[in-house]
C-alpha atoms as one frame of an Amber mdcrd trajectory, in Angstrom:
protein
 126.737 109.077 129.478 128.844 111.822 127.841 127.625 114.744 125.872 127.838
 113.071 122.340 125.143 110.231 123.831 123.031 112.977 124.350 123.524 115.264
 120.637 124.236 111.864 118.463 120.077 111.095 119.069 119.294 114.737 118.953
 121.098 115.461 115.744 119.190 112.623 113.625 115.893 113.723 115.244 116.882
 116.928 113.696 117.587 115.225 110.499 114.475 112.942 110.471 112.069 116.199
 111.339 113.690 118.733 109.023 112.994 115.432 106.004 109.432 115.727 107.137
 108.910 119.391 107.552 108.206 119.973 103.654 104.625 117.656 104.288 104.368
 119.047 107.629 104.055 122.638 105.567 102.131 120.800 102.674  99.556 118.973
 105.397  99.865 121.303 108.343  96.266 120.548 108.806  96.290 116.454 109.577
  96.627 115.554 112.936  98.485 112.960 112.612 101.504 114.580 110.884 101.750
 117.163 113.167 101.839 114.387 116.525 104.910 113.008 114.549 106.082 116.179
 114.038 105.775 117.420 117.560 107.295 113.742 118.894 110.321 114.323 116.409
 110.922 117.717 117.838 110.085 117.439 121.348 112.536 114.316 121.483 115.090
 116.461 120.339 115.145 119.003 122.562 114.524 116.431 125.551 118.131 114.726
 124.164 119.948 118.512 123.701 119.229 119.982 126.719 119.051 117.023 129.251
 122.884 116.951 127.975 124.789 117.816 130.989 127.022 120.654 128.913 123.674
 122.313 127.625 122.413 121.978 131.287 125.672 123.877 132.192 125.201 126.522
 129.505 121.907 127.148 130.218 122.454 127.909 133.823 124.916 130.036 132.945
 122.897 131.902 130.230 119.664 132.451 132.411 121.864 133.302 135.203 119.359
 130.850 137.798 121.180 128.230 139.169 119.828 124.535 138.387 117.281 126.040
 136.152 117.766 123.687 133.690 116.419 120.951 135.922 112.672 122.263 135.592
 113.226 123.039 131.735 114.070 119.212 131.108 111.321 118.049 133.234 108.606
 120.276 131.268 110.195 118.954 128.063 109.671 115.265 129.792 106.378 116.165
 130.241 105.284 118.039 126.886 107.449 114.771 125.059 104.811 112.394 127.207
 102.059 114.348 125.949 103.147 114.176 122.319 103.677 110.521 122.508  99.694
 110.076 123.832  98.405 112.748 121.458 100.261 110.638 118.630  98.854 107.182
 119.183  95.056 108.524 120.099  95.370 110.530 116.354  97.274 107.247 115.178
  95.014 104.997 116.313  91.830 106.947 114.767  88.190 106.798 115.453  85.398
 109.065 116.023  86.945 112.857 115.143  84.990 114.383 117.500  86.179 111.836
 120.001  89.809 111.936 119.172  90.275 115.694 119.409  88.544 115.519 123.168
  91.212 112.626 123.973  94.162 114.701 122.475  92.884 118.163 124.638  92.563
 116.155 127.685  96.075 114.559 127.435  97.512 117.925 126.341  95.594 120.114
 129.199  96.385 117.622 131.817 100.440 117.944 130.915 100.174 121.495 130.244
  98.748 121.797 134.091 101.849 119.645 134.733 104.477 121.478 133.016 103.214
 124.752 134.940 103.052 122.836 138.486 106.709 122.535 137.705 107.398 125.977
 137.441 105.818 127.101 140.123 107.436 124.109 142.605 111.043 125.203 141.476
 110.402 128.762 141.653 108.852 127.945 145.459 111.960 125.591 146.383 115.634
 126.388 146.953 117.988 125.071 144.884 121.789 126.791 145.524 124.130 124.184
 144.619 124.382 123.861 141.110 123.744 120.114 139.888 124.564 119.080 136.003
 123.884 115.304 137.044 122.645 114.299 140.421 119.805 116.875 140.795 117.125
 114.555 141.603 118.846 112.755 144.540 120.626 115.579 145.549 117.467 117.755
 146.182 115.519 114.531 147.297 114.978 116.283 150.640 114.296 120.036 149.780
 110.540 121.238 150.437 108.732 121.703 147.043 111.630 120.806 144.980 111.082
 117.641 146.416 107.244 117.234 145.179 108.283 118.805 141.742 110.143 115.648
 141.455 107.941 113.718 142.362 105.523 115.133 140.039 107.382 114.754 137.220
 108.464 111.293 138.021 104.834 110.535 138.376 103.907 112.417 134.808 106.250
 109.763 133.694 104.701 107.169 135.057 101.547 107.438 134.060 102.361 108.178
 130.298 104.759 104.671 130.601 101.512 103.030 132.124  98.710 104.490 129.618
 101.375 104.060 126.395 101.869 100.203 127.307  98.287  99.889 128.200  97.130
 101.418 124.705  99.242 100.121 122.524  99.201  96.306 124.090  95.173  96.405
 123.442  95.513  97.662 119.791  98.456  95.486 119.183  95.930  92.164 120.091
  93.586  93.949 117.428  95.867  94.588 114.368  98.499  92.662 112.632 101.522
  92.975 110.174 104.390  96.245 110.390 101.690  98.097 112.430 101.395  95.329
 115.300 105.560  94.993 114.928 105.850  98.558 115.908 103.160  98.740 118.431
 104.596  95.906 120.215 108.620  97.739 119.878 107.005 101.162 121.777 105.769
  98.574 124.765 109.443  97.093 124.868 110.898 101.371 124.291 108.136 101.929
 126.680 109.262  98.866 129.416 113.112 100.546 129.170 111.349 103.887 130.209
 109.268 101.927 133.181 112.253 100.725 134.081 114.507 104.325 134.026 111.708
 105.708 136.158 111.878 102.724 138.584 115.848 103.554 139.140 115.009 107.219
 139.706 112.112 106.658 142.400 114.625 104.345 144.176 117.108 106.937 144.421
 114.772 109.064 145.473 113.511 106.763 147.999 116.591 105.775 149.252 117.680
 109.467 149.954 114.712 109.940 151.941 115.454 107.274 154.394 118.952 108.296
 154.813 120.731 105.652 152.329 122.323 106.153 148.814 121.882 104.348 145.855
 122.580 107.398 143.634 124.329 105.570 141.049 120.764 103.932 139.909 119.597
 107.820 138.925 122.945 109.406 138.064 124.590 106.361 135.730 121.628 103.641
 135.011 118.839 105.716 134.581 119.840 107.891 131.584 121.072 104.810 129.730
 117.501 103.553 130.491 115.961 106.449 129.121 118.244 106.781 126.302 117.333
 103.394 125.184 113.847 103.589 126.005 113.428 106.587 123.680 115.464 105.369
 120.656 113.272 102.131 121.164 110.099 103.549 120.574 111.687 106.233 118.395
 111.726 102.815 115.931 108.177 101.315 117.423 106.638 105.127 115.654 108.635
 105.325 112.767 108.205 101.507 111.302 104.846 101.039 110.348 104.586 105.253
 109.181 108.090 104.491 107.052 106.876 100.961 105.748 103.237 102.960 105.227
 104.986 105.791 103.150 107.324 103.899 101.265 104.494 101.083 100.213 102.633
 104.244  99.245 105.436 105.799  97.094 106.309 102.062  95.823 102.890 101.697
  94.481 102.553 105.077  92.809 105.747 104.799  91.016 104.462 101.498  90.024
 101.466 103.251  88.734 103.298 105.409  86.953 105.828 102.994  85.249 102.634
 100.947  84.328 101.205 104.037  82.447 104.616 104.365  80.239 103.190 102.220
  77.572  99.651 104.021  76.794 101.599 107.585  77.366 104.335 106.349  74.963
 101.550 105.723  72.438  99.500 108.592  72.592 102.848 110.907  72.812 103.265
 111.393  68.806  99.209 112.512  68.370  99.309 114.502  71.919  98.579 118.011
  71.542 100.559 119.386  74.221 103.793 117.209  72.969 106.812 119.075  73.541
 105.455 121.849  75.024 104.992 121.254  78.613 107.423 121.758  80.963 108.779
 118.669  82.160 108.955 117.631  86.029 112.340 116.875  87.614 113.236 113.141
  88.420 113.289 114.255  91.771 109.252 115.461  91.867 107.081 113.687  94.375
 105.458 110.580  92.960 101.734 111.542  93.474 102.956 114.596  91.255 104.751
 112.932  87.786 101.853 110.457  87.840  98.985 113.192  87.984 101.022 114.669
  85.520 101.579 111.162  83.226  97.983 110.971  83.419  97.007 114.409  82.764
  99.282 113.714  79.272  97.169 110.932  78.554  93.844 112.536  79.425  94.827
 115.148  76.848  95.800 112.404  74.276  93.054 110.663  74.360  90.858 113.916
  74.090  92.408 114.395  70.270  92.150 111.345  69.480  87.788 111.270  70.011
  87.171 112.358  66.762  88.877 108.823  65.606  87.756 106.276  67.996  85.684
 102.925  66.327  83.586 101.641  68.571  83.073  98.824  66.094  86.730  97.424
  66.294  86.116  97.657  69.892  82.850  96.005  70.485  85.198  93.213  68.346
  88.208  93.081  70.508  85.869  93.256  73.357  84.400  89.868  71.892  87.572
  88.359  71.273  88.726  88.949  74.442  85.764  87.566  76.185  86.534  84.323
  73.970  89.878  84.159  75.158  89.484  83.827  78.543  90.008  87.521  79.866
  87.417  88.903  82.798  85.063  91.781  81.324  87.436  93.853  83.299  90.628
  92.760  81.270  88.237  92.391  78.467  87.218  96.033  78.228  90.287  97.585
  78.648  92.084  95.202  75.638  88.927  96.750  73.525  90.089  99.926  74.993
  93.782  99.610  73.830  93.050  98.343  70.793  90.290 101.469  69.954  93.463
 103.476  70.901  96.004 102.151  68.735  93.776 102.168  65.953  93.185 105.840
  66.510  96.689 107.090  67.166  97.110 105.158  63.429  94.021 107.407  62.629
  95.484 110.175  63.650  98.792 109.557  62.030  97.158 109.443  59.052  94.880
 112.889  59.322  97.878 115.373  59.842  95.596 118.171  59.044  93.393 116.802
  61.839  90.145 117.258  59.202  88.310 114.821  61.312  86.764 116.879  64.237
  83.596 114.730  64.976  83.538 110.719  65.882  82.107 108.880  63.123  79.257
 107.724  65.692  79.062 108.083  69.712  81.865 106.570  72.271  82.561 106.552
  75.462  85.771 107.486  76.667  88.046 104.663  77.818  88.275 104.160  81.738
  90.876 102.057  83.352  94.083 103.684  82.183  96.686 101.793  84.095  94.824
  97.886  82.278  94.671  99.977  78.693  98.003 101.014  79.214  99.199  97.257
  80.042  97.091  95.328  77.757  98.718  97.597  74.726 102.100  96.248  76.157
 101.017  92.791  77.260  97.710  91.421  75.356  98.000  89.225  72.703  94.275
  89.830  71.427  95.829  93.753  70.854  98.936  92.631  69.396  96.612  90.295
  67.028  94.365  93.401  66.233  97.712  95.526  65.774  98.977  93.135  62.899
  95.441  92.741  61.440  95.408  96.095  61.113  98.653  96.330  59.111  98.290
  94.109  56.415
């Protein structure tokens, strides 16, 4: 593998973290956001500096030789960590219970990560290596247990990953089990890189060489391995978001009828700023509805709760649920006003000519002014 192998996945983790880092800022506080996050950025800088160029240029920079070497293998290790951390806060459960699971995971790599320090700084490492540092040092004292150690980290994040996610894949279903089950087969590529390494390893310690399997078949293991489950995380969060999204703006088209009426009576017509087409989705339908709140608070002085205990009736004849049923009574109240209102341009009404309660279910109102033939009916009564 060539340097662009390395920075092609590095660059679009870059891309994919710096999308997320306005929610990260908004919702620094969830746990969950901040495993992705850390996964996004940690796999990163696992793909930038394992590049054999960057190792090069760091080795230069620091002036050590092979330093490098230890810096990927703590990145290894904190990336392991991340991916753990992620799936026990993904997975929830008790709070108490999942922050316990995420320290443990993150104390236990952290002791790791400074193993690896102190094993490099204890070995001897002269020759500098950009791509055969693990077989080449096979043999040296220390160097050749922080290897081992870090091939081991490996190992057991591979095992615990598979393990995890195969038991909540049997219990879920849908874009959540489809993911699950693509970080076992990212997670299988990875068992497999670390099962090349260890036999180069092995093989160097009893005198033979097989160095190809951890210098050319490894890293495309790896390299796979992480993309793979790079696409087991993101599915189900992507698929999650963009349902989410999909359904607000639905919520928010849905209110464009009731808003649309109320606009010529609203108070506040014309006069608030507008949101950009580009706002969030939570945010133009808080504000759609806040628009509509404020309508319908002008328009209490007009509302007849006799023409809506009618409608109500007529819907109920009809066929429509008391759901359905009370918010085409609903609609109908409101057109009536907003004709009211039309009529009143001084606005001398200020009191309701007897007591009402305010109308509930927005999104059915707003439809059943668009759709309901009982409102339509009450609409043309109301005309003649």
């Amino acid at each position: 593998m060539d340097g662009s192998s390395y920075y092609l996945p590095a660059v679009a983790m870059a891309a994919v973290l710096a999308v997320k880092s306005p929610s990260l800022r908004r919702s620094w506080r969830d746990p969950l956001l901040r495993s992705v996050c850390w996964l996004l950025a940690l796999t990163g800088l696992v793909f930038f500096f394992a590049a054999p160029p960057t190792i090069a240029e760091v080795n230069d920079l620091v002036g050590v030789t092979n330093v490098s070497a230890p810096l990927v293998y703590c990145l290894l290790s904190a990336f392991s960590a991340a991916c753990l951390v992620l799936i026990v806060n993904w997975r929830g459960g008790p709070p108490e219970l999942t922050r316990r699971t995420s320290r443990r995971w993150i104390t236990g790599y952290g002791v790791v990560i400074v193993a690896l320090v102190v094993l490099f700084a204890l070995g001897d490492t002269p020759v500098e290596r950009l791509r055969d540092f693990d077989t080449y040092y096979a043999d040296e004292p220390f160097v050749r247990e922080m290897i081992v150690l870090y091939l081991g980290a490996l190992a057991v994040a591979g095992v615990a990953m598979n393990v995890m996610c195969g038991r909540w894949a049997l219990q879920v279903h849908g874009r959540l089990r489809a993911g699950l089950l693509i970080i076992v087969a990212g997670y299988v590529c990875n068992i497999a890189y670390l099962t090349a390494k260890f036999t180069a390893v092995v093989t160097r310690w009893n005198g033979g060489n097989l160095d190809h399997l951890s210098t050319d078949v490894a890293p495309v293991l790896a390299s796979a391995g992480a993309q793979i489950s790079a696409v087991g995380f993101c599915l189900p969060l992507a698929c999650q978001r963009a349902g989410d999204t999909w359904s607000t703006w639905c919520t928010y088209r849905r209110l464009g009828p009731l808003w649309r009426e109320l606009a010529p009576v609203s108070p506040y017509a014309g006069r608030t700023a507008r949101m950009s087409w580009w706002s969030p989705a939570e945010l133009q339908v808080t504000q759609r509805e806040s628009d509509i709140h404020d309508g319908l608070l002008s328009l209490h002085p007009y509302f007849d709760t006799g023409l809506r205990s009618r409608v109500h009736a007529e819907a109920l004849a009809t066929g429509s649920d008391p759901a359905q049923a009370r918010a085409e009574a609903d609609a109908a109240m409101v057109a009536a006003a907003v004709r009211a209102r039309t009529a009143d341009p001084e606005g001398r009404r200020t009191e309701p000519t007897e007591p009402t309660e305010a109308p509930r279910d927005l999104v059915r109102m707003s439809q059943a002014l668009h759709h309901s033939p009982v409102v339509e009916a009450t609409r043309n009564e109301s005309h003649r």
